[in-house]
C-alpha positions as CSV (number, residue, x, y, z in Angstrom):
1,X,62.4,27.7,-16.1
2,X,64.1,26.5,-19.2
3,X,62.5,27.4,-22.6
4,X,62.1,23.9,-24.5
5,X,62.2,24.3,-28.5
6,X,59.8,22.0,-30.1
7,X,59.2,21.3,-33.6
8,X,55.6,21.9,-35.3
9,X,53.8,21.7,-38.6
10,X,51.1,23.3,-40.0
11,X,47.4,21.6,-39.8
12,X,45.4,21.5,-43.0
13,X,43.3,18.5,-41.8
14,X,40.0,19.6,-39.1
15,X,37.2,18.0,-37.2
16,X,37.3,14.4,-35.6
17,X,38.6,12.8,-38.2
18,X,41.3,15.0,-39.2
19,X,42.6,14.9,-35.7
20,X,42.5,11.0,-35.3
21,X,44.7,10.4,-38.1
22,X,47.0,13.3,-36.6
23,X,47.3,11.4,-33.5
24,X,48.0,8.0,-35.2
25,X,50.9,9.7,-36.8
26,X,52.3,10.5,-33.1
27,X,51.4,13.9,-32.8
28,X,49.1,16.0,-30.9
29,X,46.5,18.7,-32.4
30,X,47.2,22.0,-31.7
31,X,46.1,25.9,-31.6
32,X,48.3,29.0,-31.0
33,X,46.7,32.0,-30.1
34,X,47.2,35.3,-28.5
35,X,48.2,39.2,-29.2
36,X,45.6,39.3,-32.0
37,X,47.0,37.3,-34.3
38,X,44.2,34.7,-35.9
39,X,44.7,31.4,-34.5
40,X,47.4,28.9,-35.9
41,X,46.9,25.2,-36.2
42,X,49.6,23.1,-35.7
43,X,50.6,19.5,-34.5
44,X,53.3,18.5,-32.2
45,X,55.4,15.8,-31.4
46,X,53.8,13.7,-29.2
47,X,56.6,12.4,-27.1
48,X,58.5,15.5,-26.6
49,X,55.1,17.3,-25.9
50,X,54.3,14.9,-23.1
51,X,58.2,14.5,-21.8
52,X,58.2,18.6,-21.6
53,X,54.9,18.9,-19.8
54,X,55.2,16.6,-17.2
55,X,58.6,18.3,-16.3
56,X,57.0,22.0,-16.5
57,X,53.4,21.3,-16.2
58,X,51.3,24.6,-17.6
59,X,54.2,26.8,-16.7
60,X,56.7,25.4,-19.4
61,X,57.4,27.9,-21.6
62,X,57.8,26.5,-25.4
63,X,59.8,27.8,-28.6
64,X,57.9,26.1,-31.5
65,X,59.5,26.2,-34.6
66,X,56.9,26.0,-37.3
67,X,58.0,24.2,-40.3
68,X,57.1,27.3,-42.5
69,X,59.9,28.9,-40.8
70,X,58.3,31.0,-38.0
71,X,59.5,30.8,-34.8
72,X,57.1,32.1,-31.8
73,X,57.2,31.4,-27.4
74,X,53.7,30.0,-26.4
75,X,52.5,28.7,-23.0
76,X,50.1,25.6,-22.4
77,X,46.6,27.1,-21.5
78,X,44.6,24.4,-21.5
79,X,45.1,20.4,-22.4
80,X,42.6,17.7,-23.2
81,X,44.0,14.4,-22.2
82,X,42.7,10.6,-22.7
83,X,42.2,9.4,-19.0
84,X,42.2,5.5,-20.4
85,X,45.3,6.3,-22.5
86,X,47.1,9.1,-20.5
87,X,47.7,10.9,-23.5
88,X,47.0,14.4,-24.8
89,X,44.1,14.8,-27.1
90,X,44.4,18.5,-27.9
91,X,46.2,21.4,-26.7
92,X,45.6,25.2,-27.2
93,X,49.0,27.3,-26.6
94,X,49.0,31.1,-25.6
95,X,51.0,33.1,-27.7
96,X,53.7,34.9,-24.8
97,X,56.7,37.7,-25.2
98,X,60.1,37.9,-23.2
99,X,59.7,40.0,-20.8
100,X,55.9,39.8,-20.7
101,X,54.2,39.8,-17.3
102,X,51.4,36.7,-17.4
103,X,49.3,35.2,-14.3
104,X,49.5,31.4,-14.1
105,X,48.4,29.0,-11.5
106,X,51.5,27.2,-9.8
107,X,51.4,23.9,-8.2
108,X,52.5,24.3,-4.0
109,X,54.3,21.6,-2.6
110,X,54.4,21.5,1.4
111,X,58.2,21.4,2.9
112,X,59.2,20.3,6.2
113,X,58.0,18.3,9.1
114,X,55.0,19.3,11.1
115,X,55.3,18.9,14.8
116,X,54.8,15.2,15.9
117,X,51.5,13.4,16.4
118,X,49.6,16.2,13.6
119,X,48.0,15.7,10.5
120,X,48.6,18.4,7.8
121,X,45.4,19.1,5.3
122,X,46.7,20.6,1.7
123,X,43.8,22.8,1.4
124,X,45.2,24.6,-2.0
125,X,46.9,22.9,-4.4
126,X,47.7,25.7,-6.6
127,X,48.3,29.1,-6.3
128,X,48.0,32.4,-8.8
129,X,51.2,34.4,-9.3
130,X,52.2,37.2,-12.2
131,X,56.0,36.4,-13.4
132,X,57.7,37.2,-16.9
133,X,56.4,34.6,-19.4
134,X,59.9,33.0,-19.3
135,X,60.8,33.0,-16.1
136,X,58.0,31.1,-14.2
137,X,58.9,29.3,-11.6
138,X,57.8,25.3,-11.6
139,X,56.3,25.3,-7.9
140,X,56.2,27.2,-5.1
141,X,57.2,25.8,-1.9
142,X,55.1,26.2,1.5
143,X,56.7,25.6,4.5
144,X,54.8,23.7,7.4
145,X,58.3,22.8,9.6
146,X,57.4,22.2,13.2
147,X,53.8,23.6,12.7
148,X,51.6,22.7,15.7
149,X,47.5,22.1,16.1
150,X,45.7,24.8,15.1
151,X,48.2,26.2,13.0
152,X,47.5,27.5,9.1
153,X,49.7,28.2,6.2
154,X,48.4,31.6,4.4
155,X,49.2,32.5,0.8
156,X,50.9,35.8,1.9
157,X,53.5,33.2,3.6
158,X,54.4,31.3,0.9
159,X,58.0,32.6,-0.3
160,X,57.8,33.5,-3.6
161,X,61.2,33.3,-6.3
162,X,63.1,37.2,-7.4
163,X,60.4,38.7,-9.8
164,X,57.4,36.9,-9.1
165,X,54.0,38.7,-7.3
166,X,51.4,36.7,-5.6
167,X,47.9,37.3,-7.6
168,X,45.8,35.5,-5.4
169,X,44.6,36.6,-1.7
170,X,47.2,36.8,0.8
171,X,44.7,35.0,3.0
172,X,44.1,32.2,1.1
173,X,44.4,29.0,3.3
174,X,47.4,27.0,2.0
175,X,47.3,24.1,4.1
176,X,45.9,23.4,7.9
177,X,47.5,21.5,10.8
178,X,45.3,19.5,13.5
179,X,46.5,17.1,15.9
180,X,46.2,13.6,14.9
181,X,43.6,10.9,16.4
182,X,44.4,9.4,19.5
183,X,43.6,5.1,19.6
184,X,41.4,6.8,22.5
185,X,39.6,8.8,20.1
186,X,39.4,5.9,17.3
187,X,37.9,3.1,20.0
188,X,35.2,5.8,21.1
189,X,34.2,6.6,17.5
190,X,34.4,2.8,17.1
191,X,32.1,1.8,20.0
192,X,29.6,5.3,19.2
193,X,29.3,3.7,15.8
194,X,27.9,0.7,17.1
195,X,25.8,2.0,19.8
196,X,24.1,3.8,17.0
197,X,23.7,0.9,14.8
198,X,20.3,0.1,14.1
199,X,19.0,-3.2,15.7
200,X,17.3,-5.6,12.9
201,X,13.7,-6.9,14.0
202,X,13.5,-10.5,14.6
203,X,11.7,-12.4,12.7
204,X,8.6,-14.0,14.1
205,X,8.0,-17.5,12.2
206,X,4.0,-17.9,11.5
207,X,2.2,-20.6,13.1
């Protein structure tokens, strides 16, 4: 994946306060951190944060350019976002170096068709690799092509990009394929259901 530069600037302004009026500006709050230096606080661009993220998710690999002329390759490790808004509140950034081996959780996305009348369960969603910092792949694809019932996707099966190493178990269930309910199978649920409804008492007027 791509490197994306991003411009930053120092933070002199902390707590709630300090960040609200960061965020009114159009920017984001900020920490970078990592290989023992003491943490930097920064802000960001709002729009190109959020534009870059949604491309790359946690794998997108940014050059920040701090305003006071430092330059450094940092990772998303982990984002607070607004869930009314769908913006970010705060982000903390992990300090990375080319050619540095890091372990990130990668989205899977399921390729192919299973076999007709099947329904495919995505059991994992993500998936823990070790890659160089700047060459992490986006997503991983898992293929479930003409997979019958009873069939199972494993971790170990997943193909994997040139320089990237699974970290999680090679057993690890990926995704599951069971055959699909027949209307046979829907009408008998249907009718068990009300067999087992509970009858309401009548209700005796009084005399």
């Amino acid at each position: 994946m791509s490197e994306v530069r991003i411009s930053a600037e120092p933070r002199t302004e902390f707590g709630k306060g300090g960040a609200r009026r960061t965020r009114r500006a159009g920017k984001v709050p900020a920490v970078l951190y990592g290989h023992g230096e003491a943490p930097r606080h920064i802000s960001l661009p709002a729009r190109e944060l959020a534009a870059a993220i949604r491309r790359g998710g946690l794998t997108q690999v940014f050059d920040i350019a701090i305003s006071d002329g430092t330059s450094m390759l940092a990772l998303p490790k982990a984002i607070q976002r607004d869930p009314i808004r769908d913006t970010f509140d705060h982000v903390d950034l992990l300090v990375v170096r080319r050619g540095e081996l890091v372990t990130v959780d990668v989205p899977v996305v399921l390729v192919g068709t299973a076999a007709p009348d099947t329904m495919v369960m995505h059991e994992q969603q993500r998936l823990s690799v070790t890659a160089d910092a700047t060459k992490l792949p986006d997503h991983l694809d898992a293929s479930i092509e003409g997979l019958t019932p009873g069939a199972h996707v494993t971790a170990g099966q997943v193909r994997l990009p040139e320089g990237t190493e699974l970290a999680a178990d090679p057993d690890l269930v990926i995704a599951v394929v069971t055959g699909s309910p027949t209307a046979a199978d829907l009408a008998g649920e249907t009718a068990e259901t009300v067999e087992d409804a509970p009858v309401a008492e009548a209700e005796t007027a009084g005399v």
